[in-house]
MDAnalysis code that builds the backbone (N, CA, C; Angstrom):
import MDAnalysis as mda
import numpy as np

u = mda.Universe.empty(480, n_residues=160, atom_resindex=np.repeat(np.arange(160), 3), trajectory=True)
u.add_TopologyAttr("name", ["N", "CA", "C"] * 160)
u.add_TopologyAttr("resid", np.arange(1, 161))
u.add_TopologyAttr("resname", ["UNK", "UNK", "UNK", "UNK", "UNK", "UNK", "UNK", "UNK", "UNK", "UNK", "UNK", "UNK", "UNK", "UNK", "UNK", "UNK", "UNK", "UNK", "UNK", "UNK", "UNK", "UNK", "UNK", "UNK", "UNK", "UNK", "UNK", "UNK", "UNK", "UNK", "UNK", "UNK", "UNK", "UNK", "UNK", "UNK", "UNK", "UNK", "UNK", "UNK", "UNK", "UNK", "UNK", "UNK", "UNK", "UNK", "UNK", "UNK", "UNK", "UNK", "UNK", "UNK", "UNK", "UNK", "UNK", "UNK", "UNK", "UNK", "UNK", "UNK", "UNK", "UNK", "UNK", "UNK", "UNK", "UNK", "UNK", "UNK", "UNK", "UNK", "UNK", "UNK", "UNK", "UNK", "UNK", "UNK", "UNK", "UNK", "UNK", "UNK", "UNK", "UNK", "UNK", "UNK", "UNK", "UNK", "UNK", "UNK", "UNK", "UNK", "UNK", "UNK", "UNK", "UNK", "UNK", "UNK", "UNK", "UNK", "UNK", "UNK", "UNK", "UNK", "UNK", "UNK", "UNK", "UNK", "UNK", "UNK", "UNK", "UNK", "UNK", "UNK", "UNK", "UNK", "UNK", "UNK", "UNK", "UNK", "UNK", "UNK", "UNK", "UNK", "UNK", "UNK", "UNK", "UNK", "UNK", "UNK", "UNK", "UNK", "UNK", "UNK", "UNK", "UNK", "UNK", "UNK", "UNK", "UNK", "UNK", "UNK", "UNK", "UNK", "UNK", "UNK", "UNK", "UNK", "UNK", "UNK", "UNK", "UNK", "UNK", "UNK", "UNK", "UNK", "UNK", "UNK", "UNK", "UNK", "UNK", "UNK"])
u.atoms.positions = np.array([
    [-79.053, -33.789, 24.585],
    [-79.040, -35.180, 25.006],
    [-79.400, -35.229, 26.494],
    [-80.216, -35.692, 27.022],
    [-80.687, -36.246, 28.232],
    [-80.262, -36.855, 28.766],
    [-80.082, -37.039, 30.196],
    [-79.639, -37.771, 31.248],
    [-79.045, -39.447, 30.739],
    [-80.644, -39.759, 30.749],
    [-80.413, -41.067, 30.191],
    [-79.938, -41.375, 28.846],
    [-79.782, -40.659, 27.615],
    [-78.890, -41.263, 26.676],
    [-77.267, -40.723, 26.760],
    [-77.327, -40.256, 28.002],
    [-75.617, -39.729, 28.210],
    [-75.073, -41.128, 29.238],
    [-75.599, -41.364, 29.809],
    [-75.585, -42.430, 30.975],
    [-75.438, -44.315, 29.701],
    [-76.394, -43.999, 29.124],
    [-76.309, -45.108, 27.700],
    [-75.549, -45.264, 26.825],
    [-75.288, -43.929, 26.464],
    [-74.404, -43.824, 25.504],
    [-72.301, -43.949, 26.036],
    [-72.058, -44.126, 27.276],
    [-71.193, -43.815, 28.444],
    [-71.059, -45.612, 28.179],
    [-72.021, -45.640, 28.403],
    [-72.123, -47.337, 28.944],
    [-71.258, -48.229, 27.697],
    [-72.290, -48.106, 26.795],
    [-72.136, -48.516, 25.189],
    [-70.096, -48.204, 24.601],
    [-70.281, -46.928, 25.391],
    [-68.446, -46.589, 24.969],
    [-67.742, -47.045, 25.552],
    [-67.769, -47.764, 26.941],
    [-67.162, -48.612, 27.940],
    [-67.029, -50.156, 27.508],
    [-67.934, -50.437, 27.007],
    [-68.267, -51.805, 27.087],
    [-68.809, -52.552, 25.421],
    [-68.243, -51.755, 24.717],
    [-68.261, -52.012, 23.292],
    [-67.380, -53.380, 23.158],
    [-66.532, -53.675, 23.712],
    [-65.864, -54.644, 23.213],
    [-66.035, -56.004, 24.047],
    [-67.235, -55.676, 24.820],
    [-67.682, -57.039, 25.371],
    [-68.759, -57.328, 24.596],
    [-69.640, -56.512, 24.086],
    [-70.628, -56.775, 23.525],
    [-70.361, -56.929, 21.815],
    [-68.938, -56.671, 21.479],
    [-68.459, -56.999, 20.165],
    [-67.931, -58.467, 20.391],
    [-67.187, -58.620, 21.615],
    [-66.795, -60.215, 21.817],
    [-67.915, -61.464, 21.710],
    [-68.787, -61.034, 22.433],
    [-70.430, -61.923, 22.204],
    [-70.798, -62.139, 20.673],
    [-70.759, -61.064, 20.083],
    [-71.189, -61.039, 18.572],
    [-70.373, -62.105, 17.885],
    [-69.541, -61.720, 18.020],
    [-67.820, -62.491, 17.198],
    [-68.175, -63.801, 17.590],
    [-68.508, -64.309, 18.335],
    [-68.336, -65.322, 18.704],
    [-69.815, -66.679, 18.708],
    [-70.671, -65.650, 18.037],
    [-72.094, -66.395, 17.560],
    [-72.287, -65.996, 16.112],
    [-71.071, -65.661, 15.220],
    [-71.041, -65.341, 14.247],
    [-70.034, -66.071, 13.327],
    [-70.169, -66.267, 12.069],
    [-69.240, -66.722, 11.166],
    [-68.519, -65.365, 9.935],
    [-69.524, -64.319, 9.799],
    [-68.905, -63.651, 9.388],
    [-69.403, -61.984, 9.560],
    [-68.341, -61.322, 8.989],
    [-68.623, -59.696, 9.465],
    [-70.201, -58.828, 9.435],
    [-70.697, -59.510, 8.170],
    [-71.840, -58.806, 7.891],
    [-72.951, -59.090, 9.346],
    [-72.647, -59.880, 9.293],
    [-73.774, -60.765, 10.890],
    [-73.043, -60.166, 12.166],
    [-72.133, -60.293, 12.318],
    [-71.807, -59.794, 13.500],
    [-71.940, -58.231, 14.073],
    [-72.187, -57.434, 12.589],
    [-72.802, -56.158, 12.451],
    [-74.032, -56.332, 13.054],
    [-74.603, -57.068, 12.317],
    [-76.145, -57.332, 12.501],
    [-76.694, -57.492, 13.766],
    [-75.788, -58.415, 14.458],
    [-75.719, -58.853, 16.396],
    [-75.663, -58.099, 16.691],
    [-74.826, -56.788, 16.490],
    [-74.262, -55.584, 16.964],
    [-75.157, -54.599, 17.593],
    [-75.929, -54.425, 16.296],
    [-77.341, -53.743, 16.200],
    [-77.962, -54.075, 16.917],
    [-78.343, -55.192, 16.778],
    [-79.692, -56.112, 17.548],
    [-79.177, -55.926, 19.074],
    [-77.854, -55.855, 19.540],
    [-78.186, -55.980, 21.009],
    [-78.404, -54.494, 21.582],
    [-77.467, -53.812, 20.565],
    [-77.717, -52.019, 21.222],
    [-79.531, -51.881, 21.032],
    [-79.984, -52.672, 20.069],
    [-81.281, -52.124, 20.564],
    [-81.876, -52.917, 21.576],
    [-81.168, -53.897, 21.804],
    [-82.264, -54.295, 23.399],
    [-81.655, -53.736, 24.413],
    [-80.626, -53.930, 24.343],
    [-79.831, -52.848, 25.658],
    [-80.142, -51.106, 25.728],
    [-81.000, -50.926, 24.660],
    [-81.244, -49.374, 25.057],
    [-82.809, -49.077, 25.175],
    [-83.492, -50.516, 24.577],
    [-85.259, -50.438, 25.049],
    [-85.123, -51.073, 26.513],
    [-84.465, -51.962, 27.127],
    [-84.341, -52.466, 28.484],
    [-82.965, -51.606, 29.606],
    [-82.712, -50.494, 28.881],
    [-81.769, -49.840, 29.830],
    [-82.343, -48.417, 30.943],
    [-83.775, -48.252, 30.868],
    [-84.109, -47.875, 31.474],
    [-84.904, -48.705, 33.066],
    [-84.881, -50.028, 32.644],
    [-85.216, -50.825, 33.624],
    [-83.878, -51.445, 34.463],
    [-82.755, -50.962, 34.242],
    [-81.717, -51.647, 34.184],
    [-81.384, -50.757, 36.001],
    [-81.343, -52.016, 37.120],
    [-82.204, -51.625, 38.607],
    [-80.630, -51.492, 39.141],
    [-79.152, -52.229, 38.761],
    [-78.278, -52.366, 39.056],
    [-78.077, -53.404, 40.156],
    [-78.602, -54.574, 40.035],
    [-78.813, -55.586, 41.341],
    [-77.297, -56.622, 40.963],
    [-77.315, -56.490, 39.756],
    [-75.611, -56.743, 39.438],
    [-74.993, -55.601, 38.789],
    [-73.785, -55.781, 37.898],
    [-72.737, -54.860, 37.853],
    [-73.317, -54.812, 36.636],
    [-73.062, -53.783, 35.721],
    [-73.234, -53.092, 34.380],
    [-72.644, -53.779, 33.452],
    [-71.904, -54.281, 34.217],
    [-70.922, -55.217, 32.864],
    [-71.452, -56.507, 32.846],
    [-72.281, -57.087, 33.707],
    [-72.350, -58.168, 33.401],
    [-73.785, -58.417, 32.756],
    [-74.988, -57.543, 33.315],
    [-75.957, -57.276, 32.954],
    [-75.794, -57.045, 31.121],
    [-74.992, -56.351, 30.955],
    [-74.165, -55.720, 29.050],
    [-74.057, -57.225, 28.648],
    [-73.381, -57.992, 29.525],
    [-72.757, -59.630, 29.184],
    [-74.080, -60.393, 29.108],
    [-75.331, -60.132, 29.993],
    [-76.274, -61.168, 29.695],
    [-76.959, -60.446, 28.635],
    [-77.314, -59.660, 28.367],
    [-78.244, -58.759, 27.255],
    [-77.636, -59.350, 25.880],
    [-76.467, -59.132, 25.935],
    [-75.564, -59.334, 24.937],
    [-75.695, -61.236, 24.575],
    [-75.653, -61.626, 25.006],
    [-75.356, -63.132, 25.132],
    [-76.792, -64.005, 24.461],
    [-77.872, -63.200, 25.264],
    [-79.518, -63.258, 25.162],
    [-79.742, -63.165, 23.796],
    [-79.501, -61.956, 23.306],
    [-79.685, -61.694, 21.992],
    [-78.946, -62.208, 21.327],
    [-77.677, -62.742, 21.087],
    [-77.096, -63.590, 19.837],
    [-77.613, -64.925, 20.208],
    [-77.948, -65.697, 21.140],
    [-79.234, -66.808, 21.599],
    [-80.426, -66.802, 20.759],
    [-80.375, -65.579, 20.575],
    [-82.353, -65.483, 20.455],
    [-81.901, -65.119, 18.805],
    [-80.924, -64.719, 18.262],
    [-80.680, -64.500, 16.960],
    [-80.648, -65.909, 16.462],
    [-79.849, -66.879, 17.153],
    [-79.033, -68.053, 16.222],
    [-79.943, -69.057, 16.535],
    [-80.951, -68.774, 17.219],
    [-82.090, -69.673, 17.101],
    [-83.165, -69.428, 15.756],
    [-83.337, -67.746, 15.634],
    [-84.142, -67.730, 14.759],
    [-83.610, -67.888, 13.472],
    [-82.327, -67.641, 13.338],
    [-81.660, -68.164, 11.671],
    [-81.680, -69.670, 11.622],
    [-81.684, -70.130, 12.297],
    [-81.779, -71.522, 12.246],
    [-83.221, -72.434, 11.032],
    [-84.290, -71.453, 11.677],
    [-85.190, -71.940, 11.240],
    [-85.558, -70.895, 10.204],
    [-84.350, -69.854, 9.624],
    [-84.963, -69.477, 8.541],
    [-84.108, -70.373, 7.488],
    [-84.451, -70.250, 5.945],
    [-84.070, -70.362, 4.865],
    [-82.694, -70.274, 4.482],
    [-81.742, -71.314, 4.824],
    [-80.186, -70.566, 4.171],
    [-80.473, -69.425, 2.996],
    [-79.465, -68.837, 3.289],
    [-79.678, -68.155, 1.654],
    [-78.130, -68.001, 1.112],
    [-78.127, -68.054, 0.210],
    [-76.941, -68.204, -0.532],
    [-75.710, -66.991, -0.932],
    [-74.718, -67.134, 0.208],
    [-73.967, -65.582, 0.065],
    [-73.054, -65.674, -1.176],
    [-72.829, -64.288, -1.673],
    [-72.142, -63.413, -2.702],
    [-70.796, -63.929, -2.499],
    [-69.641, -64.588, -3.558],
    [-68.709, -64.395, -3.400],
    [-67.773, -62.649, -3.557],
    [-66.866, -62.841, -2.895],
    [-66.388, -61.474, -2.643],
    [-64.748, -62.235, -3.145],
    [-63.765, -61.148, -3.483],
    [-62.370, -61.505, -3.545],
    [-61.424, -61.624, -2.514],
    [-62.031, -60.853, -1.031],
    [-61.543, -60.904, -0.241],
    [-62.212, -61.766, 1.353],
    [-61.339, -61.840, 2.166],
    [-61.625, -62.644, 3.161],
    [-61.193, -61.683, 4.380],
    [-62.446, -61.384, 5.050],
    [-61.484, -60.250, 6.478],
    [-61.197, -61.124, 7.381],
    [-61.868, -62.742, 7.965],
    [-60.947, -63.570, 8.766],
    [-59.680, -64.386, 8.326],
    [-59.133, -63.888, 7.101],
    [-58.241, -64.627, 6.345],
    [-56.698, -63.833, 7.303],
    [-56.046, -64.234, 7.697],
    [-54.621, -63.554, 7.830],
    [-53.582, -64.820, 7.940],
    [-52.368, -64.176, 7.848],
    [-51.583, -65.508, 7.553],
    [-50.822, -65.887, 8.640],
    [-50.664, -64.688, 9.612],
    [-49.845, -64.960, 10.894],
    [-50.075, -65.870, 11.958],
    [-49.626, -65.998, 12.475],
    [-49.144, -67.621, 13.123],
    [-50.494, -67.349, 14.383],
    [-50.549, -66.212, 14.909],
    [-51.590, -66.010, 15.888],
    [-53.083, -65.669, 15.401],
    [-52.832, -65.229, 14.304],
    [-54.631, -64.750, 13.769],
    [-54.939, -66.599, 13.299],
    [-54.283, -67.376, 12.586],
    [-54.637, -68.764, 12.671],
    [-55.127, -69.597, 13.653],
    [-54.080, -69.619, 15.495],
    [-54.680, -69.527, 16.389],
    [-55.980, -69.680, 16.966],
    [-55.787, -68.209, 16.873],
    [-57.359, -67.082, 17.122],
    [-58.726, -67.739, 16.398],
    [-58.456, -67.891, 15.046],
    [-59.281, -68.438, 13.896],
    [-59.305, -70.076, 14.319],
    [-58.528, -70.758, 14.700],
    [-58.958, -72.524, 15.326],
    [-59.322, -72.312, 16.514],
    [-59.708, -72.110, 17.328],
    [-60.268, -71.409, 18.599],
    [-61.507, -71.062, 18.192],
    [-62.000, -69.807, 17.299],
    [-62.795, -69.863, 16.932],
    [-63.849, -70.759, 16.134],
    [-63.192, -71.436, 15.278],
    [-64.015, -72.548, 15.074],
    [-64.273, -73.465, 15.649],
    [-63.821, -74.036, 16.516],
    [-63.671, -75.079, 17.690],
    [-64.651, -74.536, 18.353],
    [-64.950, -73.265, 18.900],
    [-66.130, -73.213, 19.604],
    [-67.020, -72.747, 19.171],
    [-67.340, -72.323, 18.007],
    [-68.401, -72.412, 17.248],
    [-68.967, -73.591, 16.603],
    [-68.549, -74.586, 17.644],
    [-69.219, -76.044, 16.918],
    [-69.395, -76.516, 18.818],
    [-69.732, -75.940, 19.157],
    [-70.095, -76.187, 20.612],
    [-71.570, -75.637, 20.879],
    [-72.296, -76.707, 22.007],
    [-74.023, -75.738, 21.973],
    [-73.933, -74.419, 22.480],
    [-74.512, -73.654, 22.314],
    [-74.967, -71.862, 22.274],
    [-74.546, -71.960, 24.181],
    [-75.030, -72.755, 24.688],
    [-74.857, -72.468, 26.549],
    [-73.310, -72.474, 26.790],
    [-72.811, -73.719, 26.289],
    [-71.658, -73.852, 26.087],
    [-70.101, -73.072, 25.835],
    [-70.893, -72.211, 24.416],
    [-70.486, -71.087, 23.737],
    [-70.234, -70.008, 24.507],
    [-71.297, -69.665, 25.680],
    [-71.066, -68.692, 26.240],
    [-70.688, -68.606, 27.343],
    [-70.604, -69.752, 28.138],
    [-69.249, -70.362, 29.112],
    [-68.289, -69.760, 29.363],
    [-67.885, -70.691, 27.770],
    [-66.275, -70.101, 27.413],
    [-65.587, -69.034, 27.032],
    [-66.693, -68.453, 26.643],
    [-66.736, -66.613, 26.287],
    [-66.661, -66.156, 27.332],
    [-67.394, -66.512, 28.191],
    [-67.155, -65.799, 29.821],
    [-65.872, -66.039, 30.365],
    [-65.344, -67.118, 30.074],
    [-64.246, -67.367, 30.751],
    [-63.096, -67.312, 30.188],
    [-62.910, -66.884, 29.123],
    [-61.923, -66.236, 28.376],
    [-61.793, -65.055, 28.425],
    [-62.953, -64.009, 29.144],
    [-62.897, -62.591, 29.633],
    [-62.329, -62.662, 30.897],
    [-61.423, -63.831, 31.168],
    [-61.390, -63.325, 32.801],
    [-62.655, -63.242, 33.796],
    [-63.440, -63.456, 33.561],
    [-64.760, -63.417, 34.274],
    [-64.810, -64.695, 35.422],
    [-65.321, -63.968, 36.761],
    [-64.735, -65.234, 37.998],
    [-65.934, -66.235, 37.767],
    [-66.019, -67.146, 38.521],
    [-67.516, -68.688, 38.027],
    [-68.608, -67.841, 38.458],
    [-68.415, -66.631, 39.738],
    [-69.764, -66.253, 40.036],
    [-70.470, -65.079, 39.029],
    [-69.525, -64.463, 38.612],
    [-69.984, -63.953, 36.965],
    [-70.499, -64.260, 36.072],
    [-70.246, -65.475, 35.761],
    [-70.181, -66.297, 34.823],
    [-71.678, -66.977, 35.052],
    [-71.730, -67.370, 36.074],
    [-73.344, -67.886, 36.625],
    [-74.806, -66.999, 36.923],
    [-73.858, -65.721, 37.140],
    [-74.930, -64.423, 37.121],
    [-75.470, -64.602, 35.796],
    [-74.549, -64.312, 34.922],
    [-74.903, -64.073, 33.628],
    [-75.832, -65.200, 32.762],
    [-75.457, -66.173, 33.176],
    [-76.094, -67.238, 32.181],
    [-77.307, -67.948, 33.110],
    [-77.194, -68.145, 34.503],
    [-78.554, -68.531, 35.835],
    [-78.242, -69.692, 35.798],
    [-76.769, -70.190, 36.636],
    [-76.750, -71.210, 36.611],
    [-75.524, -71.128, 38.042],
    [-75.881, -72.346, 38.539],
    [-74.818, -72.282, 39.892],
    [-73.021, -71.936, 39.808],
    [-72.454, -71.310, 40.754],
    [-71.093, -71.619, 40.383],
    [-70.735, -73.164, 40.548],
    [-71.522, -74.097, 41.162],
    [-70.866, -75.328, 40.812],
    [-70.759, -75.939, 39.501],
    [-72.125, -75.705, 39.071],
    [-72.314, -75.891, 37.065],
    [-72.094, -75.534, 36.495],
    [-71.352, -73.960, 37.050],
    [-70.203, -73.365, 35.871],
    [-69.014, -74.170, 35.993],
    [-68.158, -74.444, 37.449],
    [-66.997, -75.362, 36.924],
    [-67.017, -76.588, 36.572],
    [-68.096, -77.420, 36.856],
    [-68.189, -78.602, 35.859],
    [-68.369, -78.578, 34.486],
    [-69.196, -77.483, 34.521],
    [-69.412, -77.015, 32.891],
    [-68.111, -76.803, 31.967],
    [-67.578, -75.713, 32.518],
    [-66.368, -75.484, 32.284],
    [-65.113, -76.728, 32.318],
    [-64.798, -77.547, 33.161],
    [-64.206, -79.189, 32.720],
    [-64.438, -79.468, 31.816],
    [-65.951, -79.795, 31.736],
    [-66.645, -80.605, 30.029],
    [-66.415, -79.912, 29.159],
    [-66.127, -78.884, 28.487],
    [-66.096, -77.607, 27.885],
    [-64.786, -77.811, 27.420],
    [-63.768, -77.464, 28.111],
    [-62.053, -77.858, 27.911],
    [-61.681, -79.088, 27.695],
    [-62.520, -80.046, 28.196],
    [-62.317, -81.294, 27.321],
    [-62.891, -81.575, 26.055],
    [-63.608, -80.913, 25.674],
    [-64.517, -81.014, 24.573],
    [-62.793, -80.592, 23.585],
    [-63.292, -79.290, 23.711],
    [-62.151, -78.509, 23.288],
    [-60.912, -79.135, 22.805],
    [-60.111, -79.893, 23.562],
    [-58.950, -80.408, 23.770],
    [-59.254, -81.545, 22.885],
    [-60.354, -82.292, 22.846],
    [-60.614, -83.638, 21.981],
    [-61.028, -83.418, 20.389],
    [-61.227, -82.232, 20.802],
    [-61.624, -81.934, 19.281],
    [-60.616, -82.011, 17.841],
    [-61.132, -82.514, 16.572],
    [-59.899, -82.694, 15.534],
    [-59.582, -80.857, 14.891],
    [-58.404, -80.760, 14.543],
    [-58.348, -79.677, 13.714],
    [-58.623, -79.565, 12.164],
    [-60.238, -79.721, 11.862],
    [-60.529, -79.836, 10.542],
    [-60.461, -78.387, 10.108],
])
């Protein structure tokens, strides 16, 4: 293994669960969020040799990541529903008082626009406004207004 897929592969083991949080969160179910999964390790490892470090690794992981479930949920859009397999089981199904939570949260912002979406993803990582604006190219002032409109959205929303 070479320099650079030790340095990639380092990266990828660090930061798996930011780039699993992005997925999860432009996804409705497991098979797709696999699919995101894929799709971003391969842009993050055809664009990780250009990768100059003018921001931090993590956040650069956060826009790559973010880009590609963007550029995914645009193109399913305009493909063909297709009609999924019932199965007997449900892996977002749990009965505890916090995976329910977790699961209205999640749907609540999966009915928010894709810019939106990833806002609040940012800012549910703890991520400061100037992070948050790196990542998406947008001012820290239009991240905290953004972020207002966002939590009010949120807050107004019904629990269907």
């Amino acid at each position: 293994m070479d320099n650079l897929e030790k340095e990639f592969t380092k990266a990828v083991r660090d930061h798996k669960d930011t780039i699993y949080m992005a997925c999860y969160m432009f996804s409705k179910d497991s098979a797709e969020v696999e699919d995101l999964y894929q799709e971003v390790l391969i842009n993050l490892w055809t664009s990780f040799p250009s990768f100059e470090g003018r921001s931090s690794l993590k956040t650069w992981i956060w826009r790559v990541s973010l880009n590609t479930c963007v550029s995914y949920d645009r193109k399913r859009r305009h493909k063909v529903e297709a009609v999924p397999l019932k199965m007997d089981i449900d892996l977002y199904k749990d009965g505890d008082a916090e995976t329910r939570q977790i699961k209205m949260l999640h749907d609540k912002i999966n009915r928010l626009e894709l810019l939106d979406r990833a806002i609040i993803l940012l800012w549910l990582e703890s991520m400061s406004y100037e992070e948050i604006g790196a990542i998406v190219g947008i001012s820290v002032k239009n991240v905290s207004i953004r972020l207002f409109r966002i939590k009010e959205k949120l807050k107004n929303m019904s629990n269907e």
